[in-house]
N, C-alpha and C positions, 0 to 999 in steps of 0.2 A: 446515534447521531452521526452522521459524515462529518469526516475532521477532512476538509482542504486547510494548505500549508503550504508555503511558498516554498521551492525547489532546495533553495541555500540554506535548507532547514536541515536539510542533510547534512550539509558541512557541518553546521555551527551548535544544532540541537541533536544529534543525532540520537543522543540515549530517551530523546522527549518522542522522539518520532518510533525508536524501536517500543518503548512503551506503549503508545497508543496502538499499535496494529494488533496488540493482542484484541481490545476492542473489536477491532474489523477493518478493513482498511482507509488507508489513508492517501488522500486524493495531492497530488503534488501541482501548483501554477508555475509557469516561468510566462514571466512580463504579462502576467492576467487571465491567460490561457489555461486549461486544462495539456499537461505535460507528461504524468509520469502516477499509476500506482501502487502503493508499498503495499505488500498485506502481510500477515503472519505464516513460515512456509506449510506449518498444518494445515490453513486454511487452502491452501496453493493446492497440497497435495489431495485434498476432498472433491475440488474443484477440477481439478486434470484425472482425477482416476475414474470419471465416465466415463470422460471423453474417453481413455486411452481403450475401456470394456466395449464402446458403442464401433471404434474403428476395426 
């Protein structure tokens, strides 16, 4: 399921927001909008290591 989460989630829930990204990432709003998102850096690092073999 896609978690969006308002931006100051960061601030104020931070350990809620580091939790859920093991799930898969998590989509950040500022004032409604799509802003920013988190993801786990395992995931990060599965993600950029094609790209890095394809370049």
């Amino acid at each position: 399921m896609i978690q969006i989460r308002p931006v100051t989630d960061l601030r104020y829930k931070f350990s809620e927001i580091e939790a859920a990204v093991k799930n898969g990432p998590v989509y950040l709003t500022k004032n409604g909008h799509g802003s920013l998102v988190v993801m786990d850096l395992g995931q990060y690092a599965k993600l950029t290591n094609n790209i890095d073999a394809l370049l």
